[in-house]
N, C-alpha and C positions, 0 to 999 in steps of 0.2 A: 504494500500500500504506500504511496506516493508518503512524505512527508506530513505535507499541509493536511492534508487527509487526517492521516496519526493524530496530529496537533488538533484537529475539529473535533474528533472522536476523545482524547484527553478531557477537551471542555465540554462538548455533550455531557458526559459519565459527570462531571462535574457537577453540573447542573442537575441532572438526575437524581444524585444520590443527598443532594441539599447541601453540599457543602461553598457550593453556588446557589442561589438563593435568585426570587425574581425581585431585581431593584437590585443586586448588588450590584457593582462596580469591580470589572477585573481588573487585574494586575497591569501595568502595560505593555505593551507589546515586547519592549525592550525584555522588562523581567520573563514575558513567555517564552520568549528566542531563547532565555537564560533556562528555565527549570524545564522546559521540553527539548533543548539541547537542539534546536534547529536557527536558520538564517532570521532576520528581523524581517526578509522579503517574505519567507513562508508564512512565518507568523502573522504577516500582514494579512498575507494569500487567508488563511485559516481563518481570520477573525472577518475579513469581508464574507468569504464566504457564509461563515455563521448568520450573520447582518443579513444576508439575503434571503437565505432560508427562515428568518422569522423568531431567532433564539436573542439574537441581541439587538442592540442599538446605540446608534453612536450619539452624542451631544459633543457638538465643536465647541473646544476649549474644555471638554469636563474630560471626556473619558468614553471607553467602550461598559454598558450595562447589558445587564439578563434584563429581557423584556420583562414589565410588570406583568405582561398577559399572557408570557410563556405557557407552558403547561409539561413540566417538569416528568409525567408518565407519557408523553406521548414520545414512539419511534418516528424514529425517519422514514419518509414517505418512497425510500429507496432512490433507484436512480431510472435516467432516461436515457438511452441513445437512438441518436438521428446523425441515419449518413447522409450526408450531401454528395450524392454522385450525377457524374459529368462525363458527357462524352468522351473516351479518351482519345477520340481521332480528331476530336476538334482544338485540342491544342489554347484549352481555353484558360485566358489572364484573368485569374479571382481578384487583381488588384485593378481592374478596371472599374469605372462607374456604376453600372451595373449588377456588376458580382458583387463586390466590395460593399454596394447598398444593402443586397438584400442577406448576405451572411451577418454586415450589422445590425438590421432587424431583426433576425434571427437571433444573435445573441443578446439583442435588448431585451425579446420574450424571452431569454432563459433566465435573463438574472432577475426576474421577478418572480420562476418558478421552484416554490418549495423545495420541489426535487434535485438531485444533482442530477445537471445536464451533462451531458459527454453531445460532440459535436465531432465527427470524421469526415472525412475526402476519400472517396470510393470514382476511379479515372475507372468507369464502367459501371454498367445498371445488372449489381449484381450484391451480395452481403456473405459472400460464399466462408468467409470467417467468425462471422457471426451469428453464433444460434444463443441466444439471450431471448428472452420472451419479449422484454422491453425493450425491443430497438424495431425502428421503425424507419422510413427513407425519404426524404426529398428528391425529387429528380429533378435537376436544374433546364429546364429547356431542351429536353429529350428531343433528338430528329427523329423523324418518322422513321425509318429502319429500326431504330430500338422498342419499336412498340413489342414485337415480341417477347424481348427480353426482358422488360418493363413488366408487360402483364404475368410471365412467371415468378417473375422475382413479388408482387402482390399475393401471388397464390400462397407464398411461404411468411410475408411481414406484411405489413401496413405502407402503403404508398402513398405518397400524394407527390403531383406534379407539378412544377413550380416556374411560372413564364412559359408556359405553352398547354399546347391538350391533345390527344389522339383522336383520330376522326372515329366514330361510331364504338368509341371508347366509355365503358362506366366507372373510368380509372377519378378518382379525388381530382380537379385541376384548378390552382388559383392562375388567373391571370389579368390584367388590365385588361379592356376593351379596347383591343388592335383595329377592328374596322373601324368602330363608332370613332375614334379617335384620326385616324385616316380620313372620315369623310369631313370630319369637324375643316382638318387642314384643306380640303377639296375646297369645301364651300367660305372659307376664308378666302382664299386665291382665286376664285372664281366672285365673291362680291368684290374686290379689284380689280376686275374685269377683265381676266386672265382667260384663255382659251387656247391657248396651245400649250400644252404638257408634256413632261416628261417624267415616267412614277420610277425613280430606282430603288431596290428590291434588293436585300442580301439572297442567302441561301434561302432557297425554295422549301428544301427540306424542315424547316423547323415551320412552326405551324403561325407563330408571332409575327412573320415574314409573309405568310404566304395570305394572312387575315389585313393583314393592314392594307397589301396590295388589293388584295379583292375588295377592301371598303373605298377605296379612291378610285378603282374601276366602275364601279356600282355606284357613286356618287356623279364620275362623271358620265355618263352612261344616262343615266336621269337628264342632264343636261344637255342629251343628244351630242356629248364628245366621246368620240370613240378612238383611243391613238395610237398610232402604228405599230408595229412591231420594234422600231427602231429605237421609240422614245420608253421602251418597257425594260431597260437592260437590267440583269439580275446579277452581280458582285458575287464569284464565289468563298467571299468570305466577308461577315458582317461589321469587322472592322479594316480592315486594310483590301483597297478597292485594287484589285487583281490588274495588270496591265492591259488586258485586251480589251477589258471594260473600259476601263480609264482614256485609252487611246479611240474608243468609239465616241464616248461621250464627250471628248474635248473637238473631237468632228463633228458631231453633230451640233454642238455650239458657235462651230463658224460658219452651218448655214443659213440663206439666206431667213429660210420658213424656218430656226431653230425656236426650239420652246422659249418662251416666257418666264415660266414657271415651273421651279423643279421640289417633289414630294422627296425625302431620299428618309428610308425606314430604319436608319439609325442615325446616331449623333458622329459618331465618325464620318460613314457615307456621307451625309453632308457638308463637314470638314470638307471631305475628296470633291467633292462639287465646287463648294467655295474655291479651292486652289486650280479646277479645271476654268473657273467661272472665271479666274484672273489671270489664266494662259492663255486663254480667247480674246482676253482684254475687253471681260465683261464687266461693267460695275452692279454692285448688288446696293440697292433693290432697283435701279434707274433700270438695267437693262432685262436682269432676271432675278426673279422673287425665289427665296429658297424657303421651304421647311426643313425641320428635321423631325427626330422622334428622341425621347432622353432628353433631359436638362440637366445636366451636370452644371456645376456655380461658374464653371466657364461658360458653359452659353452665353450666359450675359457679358461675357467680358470679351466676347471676337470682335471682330471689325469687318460688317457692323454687327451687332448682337442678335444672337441666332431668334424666327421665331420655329417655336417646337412644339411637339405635341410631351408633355409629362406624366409621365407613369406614377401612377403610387408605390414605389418601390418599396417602401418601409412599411406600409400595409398591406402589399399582397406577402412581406415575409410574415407577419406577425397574423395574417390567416392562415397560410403554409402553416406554421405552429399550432396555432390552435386547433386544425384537423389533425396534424398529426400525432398530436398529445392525446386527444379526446379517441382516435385509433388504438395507439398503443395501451394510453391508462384505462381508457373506462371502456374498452370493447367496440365503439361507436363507429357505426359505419358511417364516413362523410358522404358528404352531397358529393353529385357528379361535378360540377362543373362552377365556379367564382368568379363571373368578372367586373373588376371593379374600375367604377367610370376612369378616364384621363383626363388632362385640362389641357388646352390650347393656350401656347403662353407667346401673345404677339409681343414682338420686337420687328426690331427697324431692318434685317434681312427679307421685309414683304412691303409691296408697294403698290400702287394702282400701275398698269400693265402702261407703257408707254410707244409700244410697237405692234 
């Protein structure tokens, strides 16, 4: 057992057996480090953890206490593990905007829950190490190809799937509303009096990709705009825009009929538009309006400032959680399917159409 662990279980028992009392005031950290023979970081580690779990409480400037409201017979509520697994052929940076968001929501539900969380990286939709009753899996944006894999690894633990969904699937799935939020950005660009389009699209394979294009096609589509094949190019990879892409789309920006108005269904891809939009020696928004998808805190700080469509990143992790806890703890089979609205965040990258 891990140290800090050791040191948590030391003051439980303490607590327990009344020689901590609720209202006392423990020793401080320093003297714990001292009479449990560990670091002042562990000891740190040990007494937050406690704080969380609901046995103590801190007062700035006084000291760590045994909650007055403790209740000194009750065990621990045991533990929880949730794997995060991710495609391994996707080569995917958890330190990006979107990853990065949603694991910190993720651990923001856990430090409110009673339990001890445990939190893993599984690079495949599988647990083939894990046979614990309570462990259960996030699937981070599954591509379609894994849905096979996805639905057996369910038949053995608890799933839920996280930024995306399986088609004619009754798998758990949180995700933002990729059309509705696509068409939101359509009819933006379109009350700017925008009519020639271009939707760029990552990988077809994930389902977030392939929902936002079909809500801007279906949007403009209503609008009796239907646009070529040309202006529909798909990126095979949702952050870094592939060359053959890249070299079509900065062509088709120096013709004469090129789009106006460009959709691009991530925050990168737009990026790549922006720097295609200034090797054409286009200015944004005079010559071409851009959306994106994703609001990272630099959106607002590009030149000019991105406008995008914004995910609830930190609420679709902290529903991911709450089905997969209510799965694993209480037996509870979640709902099919979660999606929660996005918001249309105008900035100065959109303009009334001027050609």
């Amino acid at each position: 057992m891990p140290k800090y662990l050791q040191a948590r279980e030391i003051l439980v028992d303490a607590i327990r057996s009344g020689r901590l009392q609720p209202g006392n005031k423990l020793p401080s950290t320093k003297e714990i480090s001292s009479l449990v023979d560990i670091s002042l970081i562990t000891a740190h580690k040990a007494l937050e953890g406690l704080v969380e779990a609901g046995w103590l409480r801190r007062e700035v400037g006084r000291g760590t206490f045994v909650r007055d409201d403790v209740d000194p017979t009750r065990r621990d509520q045991g533990r929880l593990a949730v794997g995060l697994l991710l495609d391994h052929q996707d080569h995917v940076n958890i330190d990006d905007y979107y990853h990065s968001s949603i694991i910190n929501g993720l651990r923001r539900e856990a430090r409110t829950d009673a339990r001890k969380v445990e939190f893993f990286f599984h690079d495949g939709f599988d647990l083939h190490d894990r046979n614990s009753k309570d462990v259960g899996a996030i699937c981070i944006h599954p591509p379609t190809e894994s849905q096979p894999m996805v639905e057996r690894l369910a038949q053995l633990h608890p799933v839920v799937i996280l930024g995306g969904a399986f088609p004619g699937s009754d798998l758990a799935a949180v995700d933002c509303d990729n059309a509705s939020g696509a068409r939101d950005a359509v009819q933006h660009l379109l009350a700017l009096g925008h009519r020639r389009f271009m939707v760029l699209s990552g990988p077809m394979n994930l389902s977030n990709t392939r929902d936002r294009a079909n809500g801007a096609l279906t949007e403009l589509a209503a609008h009796g705009i239907t646009p070529e094949k040309r202006d529909l190019p798909v990126s095979q990879d949702s952050v870094v825009l592939d060359e053959e892409t890249k070299v079509l789309i900065e062509r088709r920006l120096t013709d004469p009929d090129r789009p106006t108005a460009i959709l691009a269904g991530g925050f990168y891809l737009a990026l790549a538009i922006m720097q295609a939009a200034q090797n054409a020696g286009l200015q944004i928004p005079h010559d071409l309006s851009i959306v994106g998808f994703d609001d990272p805190a630099s959106a607002a700080l590009l030149g000019p400032p991105l406008t995008t469509v914004r995910q609830p990143l930190g609420s679709m992790a902290s529903k991911a959680y709450e089905l997969i806890r209510q799965a694993v703890i209480d037996n509870a089979t979640p709902s099919a399917l979660c999606k929660l609205p996005t918001e249309l965040i105008i900035r100065q990258s959109t303009g009334p159409v001027t050609s």
